[in-house]
Each structure stands twice: as C-alpha cells, then as structure tokens.
C-alpha positions in Angstrom: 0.0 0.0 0.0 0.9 3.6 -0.8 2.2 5.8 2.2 -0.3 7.4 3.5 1.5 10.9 4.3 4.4 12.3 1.8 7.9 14.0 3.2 8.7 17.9 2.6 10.3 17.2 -0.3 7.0 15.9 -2.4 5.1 19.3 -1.3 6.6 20.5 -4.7 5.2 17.8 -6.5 1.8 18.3 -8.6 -1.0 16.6 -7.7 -0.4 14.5 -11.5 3.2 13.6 -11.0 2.2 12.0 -7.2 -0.5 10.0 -8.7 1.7 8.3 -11.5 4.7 7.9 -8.4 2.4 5.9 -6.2 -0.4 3.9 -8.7 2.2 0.6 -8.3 1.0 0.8 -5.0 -2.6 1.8 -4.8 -5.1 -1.0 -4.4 -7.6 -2.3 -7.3 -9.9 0.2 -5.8 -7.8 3.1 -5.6 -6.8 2.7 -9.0 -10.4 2.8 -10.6 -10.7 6.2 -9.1 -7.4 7.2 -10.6 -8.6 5.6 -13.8 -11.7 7.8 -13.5 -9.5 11.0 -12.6 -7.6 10.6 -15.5 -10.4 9.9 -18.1 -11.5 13.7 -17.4 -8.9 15.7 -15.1 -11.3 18.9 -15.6 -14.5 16.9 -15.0 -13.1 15.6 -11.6 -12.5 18.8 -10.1 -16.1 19.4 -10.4 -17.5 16.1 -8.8 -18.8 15.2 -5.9 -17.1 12.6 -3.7 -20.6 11.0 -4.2 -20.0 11.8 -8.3 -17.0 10.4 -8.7 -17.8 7.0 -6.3 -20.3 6.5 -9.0 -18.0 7.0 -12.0 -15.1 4.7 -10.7 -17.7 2.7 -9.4 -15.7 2.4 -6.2 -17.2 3.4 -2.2 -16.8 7.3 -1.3 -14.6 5.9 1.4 -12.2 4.8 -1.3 -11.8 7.9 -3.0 -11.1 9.3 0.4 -7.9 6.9 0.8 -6.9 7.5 -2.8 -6.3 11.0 -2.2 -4.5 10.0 0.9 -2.4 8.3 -0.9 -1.8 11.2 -2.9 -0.7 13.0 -0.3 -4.0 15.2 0.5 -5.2 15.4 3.8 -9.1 15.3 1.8 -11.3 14.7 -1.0 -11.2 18.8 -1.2 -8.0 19.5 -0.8 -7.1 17.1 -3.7 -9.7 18.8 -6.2 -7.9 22.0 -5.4 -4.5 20.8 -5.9 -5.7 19.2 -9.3 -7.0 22.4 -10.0 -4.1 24.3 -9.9 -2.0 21.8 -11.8 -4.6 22.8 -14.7 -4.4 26.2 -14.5 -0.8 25.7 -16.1 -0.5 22.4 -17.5 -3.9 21.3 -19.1 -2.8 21.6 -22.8 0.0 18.5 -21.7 -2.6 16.0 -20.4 -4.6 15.8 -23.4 -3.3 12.3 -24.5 -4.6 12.4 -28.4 -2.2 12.3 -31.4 -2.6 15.5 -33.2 -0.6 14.3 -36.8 -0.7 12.0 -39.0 2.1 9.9 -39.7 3.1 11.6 -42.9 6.3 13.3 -42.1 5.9 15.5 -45.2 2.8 17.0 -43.6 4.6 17.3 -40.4 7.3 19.4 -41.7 5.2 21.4 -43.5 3.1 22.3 -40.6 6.2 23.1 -37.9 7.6 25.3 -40.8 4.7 27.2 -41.2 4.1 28.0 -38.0 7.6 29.5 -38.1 7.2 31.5 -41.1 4.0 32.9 -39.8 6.1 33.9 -36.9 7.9 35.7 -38.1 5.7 37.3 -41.2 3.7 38.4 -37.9 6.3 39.8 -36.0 7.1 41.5 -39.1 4.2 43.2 -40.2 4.3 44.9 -36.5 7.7 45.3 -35.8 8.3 48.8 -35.0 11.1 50.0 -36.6 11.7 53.1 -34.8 12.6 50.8 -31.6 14.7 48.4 -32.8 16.5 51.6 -34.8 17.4 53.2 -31.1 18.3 50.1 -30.1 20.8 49.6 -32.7 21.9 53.3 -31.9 22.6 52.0 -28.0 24.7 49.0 -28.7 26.9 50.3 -31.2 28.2 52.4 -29.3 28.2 50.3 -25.7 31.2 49.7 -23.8 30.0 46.5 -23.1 25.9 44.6 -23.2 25.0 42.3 -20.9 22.1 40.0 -22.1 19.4 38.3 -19.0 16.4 35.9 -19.9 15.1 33.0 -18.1 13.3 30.1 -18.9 14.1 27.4 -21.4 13.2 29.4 -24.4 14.8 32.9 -23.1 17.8 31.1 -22.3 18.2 29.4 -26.0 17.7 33.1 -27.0 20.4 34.4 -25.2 23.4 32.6 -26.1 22.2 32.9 -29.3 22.2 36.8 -29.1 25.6 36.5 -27.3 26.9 34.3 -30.2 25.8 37.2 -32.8 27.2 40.0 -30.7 30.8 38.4 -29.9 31.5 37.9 -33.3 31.4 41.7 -34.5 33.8 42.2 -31.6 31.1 43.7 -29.2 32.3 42.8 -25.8 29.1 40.8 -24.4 28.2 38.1 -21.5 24.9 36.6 -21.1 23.3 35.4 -17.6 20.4 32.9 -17.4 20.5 32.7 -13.8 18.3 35.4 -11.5 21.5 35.7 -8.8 23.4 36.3 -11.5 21.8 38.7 -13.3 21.1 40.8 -10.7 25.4 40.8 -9.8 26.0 41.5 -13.2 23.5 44.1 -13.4 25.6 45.7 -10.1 28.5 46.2 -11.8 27.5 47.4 -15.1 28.0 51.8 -15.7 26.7 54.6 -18.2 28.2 53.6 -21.0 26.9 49.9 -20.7 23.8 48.3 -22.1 21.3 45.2 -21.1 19.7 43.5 -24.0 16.4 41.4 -22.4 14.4 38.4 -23.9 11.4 37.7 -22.2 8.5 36.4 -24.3 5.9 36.4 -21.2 7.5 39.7 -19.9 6.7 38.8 -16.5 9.7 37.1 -15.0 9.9 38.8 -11.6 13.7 38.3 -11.5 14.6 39.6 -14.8 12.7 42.9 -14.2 14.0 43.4 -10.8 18.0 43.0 -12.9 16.3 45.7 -15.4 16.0 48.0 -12.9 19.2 47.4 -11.0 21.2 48.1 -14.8 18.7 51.1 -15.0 19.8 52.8 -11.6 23.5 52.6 -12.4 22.9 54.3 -15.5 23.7 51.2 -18.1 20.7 51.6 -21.0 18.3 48.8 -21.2 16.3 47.1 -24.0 13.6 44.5 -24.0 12.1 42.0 -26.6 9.2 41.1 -24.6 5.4 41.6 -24.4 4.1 45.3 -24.0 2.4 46.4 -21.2 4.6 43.6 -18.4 6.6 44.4 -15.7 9.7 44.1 -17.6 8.7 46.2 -20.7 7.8 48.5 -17.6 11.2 48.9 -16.2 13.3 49.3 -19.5 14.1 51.8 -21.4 13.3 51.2 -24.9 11.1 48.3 -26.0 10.1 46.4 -28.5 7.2 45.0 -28.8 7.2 41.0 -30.0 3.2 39.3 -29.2 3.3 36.0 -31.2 0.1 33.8 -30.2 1.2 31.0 -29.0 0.0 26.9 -30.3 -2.4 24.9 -28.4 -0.1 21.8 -30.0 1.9 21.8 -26.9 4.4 19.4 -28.9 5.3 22.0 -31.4 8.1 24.2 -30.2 7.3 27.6 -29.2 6.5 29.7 -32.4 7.7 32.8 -30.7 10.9 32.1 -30.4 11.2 32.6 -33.9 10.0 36.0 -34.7 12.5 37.0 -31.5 15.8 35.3 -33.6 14.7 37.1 -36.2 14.8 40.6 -34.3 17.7 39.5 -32.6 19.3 39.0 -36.2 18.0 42.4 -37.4 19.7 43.8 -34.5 23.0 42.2 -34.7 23.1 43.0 -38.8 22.5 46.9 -37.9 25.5 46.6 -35.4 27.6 45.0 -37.7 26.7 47.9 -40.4 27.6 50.7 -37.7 31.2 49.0 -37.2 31.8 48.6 -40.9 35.4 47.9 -41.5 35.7 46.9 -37.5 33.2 44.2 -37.8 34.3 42.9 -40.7 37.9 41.8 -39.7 36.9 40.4 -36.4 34.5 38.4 -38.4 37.2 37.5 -40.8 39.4 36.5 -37.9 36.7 34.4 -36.3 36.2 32.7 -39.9 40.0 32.0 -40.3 40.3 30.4 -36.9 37.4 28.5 -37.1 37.8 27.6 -40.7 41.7 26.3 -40.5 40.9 23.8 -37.1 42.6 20.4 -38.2 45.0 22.4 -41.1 48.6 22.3 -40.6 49.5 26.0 -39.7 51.2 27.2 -42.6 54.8 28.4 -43.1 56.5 31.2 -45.3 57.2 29.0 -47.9 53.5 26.9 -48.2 52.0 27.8 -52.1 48.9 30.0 -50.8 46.6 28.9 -53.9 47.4 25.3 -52.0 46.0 27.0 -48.6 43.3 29.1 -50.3 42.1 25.8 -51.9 41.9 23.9 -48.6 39.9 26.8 -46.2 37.1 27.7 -48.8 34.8 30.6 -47.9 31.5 29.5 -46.7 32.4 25.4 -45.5 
C-alpha cells in the first residue's frame, strides 16, 4: 500500500506527478478512481465525492484513501491541488495524437508555423525601436544580455553568439542571482539587451531596474504592457500567439531570432570595417581547425584551396 502521508520534499510535486509515483502501490480500488481522474482531469475537479464513487464505481470511502495516498489530507483539498495543476498544465494532459504519420505533412506544418512567426512579427515590428536600439549598442562599452526560462535562455546565447562575433564585448546570464550581480556592476556607457516572451519574469525585471539605476541603458524583446517592458528603457514589442499543440516548439521564439538578427546585422553595419575583420578573424580560426599551420614557404593557392569561404 501507498504511504499514506508524503515527506517535505514531495510538497513541490503536482497533484499529477504523485499519482503516477504511487499507482504501483494503490489497491484495485484506488486505481479505478485514478482511472476515473484521469479519463477527465477537468470533470473531476467538479465532482462530488458522491460523483466520482459512482463513476469509478468504487465506495466514497475509497476515494477518500486515494487522495491520501496522494498526499492530500481530503477529498477537497485534492480537487484544489488538481486544480491548480490545470491552470498551467492542461494543454500537456490531453493524451490524443494530433498528426498524421506523414512526415511530409509534419514538416510542413512546424515550418509554417515558423514563417508565420515571423511574417507576424514583421508586419508589427516597430522599426523606430529596434532603430534606437541599434543606436545603443553600437556604441556600448560592453551589453549584458538576461532571460530565463528554457526558451529565453536558447535566445540568449544565441544573441551572445551574434554579438561576440562583430567584436562587441558581451556576457549573457540565465540565472536570476546572477543577473542581478551582473547588473551591479554594469555603468553609463553599458547596455542590457532582455528576452522575455511572457514579460513577466519577476527576476529579470528586478535585474532591469538594477542596470537602469546605475545608468547602463536597457532594452527589452518582450510583451508590452509587463513588468519588464515596464522597467526598461526602450522596447520592442514582439506578441506572437502561441500553439495549443503543446508538442510544437514555441512559435515565438522565432519572430525573436529574427529581431535578434536584425539587430545584430545593424551593429555589424555601424562598425563597418571593424566588424568585418573580427568576423574575418573568427572565420579564419574557425575555418583552418585540423590544417597544418602554414609556413613562409606553403604555395597559398594550395592554402586558399583547402579553407574555402562559406564550408
């Protein structure tokens, strides 16, 4: 038999992840009411103890030891703690198959999605805020870049990857302690580059306001109207609808590379000449790993012919 109280530790656990941890150990019983939770997780949050009895076809003193089991105290107690696991997670518990086993099709419909992304983020991009924000960073002694979450964070080191190679001195923090220190020591002078596609992350606004107070400039690709398009100073607006296919990766995250990439082109275009060698030495470097490093005497169409330009 399951436990019939859970340790500190599993008060972090949703209501969902305890019941698939203990249903090895729930009896027959018990498990016909988990069988009836899970048939309709919304539906059950509505029933009766008396409701869903009937439905699992089980005594109302069973359910009551099922949700023991689960680590609620009551029948009440576990409808709100299923509750709340649906405010934020209903869209993953929907078990159907939503494509057909046609890859073709499959591709097609992920690629779409992107390119609507980001013919969307286009057609409302304003240009006027992403033109200051070009203005800022070319001329920034340094640009730290914050996001958190696991789409912010790809976003980041991606931003940091097209800022480094122009020669822009840049770091990028996922991490909220982090981001605040970082935000410490920045200057006037400075500059903090934000991606945030909710807008709300209470740690990343508090780091915007940090930068802000020491005088570094700070820019956000977020959602308008948030707490972090609140606290920095130029914004620009990116409000992508998001899939109910909670498979597909977030479309988003695509109409933000593609800002990203505007931004780092209009750097690149400020430096001019400066941009273009570091990127030249980046491509060299990269380009000859594995080549013998060559002396005064190697024939350079012999060279030429072995790093070729775009490989």
């Amino acid at each position: 038999m399951a436990p019939k109280s859970m340790d500190a530790r599993s008060e972090v656990i949703d209501v969902v992840s305890r019941m698939q941890r203990v249903e090895a150990d729930l009896s027959p019983a018990e498990r016909q009411v988990l069988k009836a939770v899970r048939n309709d997780y919304d539906a059950a949050t509505r029933m009766t103890i008396a409701e869903l009895a009937t439905r699992a076809g089980v005594s109302q003193p069973t359910v009551t030891r099922f949700c023991r089991s689960v680590g609620c105290s009551s029948y009440g107690e576990f409808k709100i703690m299923l509750a709340t696991t649906l405010t934020v997670a209903a869209a993953y518990l929907r078990p159907e198959r939503q494509f057909s086993d046609d890859v073709g099709q499959l591709a097609q419909s992920v690629m779409n999605r992107a390119m609507n992304a980001m013919r969307d983020c286009l057609n409302a991009l304003d240009t006027e805020a992403v033109g200051a924000a070009i203005d800022i960073l070319s001329s920034a002694r340094r640009i730290d870049i914050y996001g958190q979450g696991g789409g912010s964070a790809s976003l980041v080191e991606d931003a940091k990857l097209r800022l480094f190679r122009i020669g822009i001195p840049v770091c990028a923090y996922v991490d909220g302690h982090q981001q605040r220190m970082s935000a410490a020591t920045l200057n006037q002078g400075d500059a903090v580059i934000v991606i945030s596609n909710s807008g709300r992350s209470k740690a990343v606004a508090e780091a915007v306001q940090i930068a802000h107070s020491f005088g570094a400039r700070t820019i956000a690709l977020t959602r308008p109207d948030t707490p972090i398009a609140q606290a920095a100073d130029i914004v620009i607006p990116i409000v992508i609808g998001e899939d109910e296919n909670v498979l597909i990766p977030t479309p988003s995250r695509y109409a933000h590379m593609g800002v990203i990439d505007t931004i780092a082109t209009g750097i690149a275009d400020r430096k001019g000449g400066d941009a273009r060698e570091t990127l030249r030495r980046v491509r060299y470097t990269v380009a000859s790993i594995g080549i013998a490093i060559p002396t005064p005497s190697t024939d350079p169409t012999i060279l030429m012919k072995t790093i070729k330009p775009h490989e």
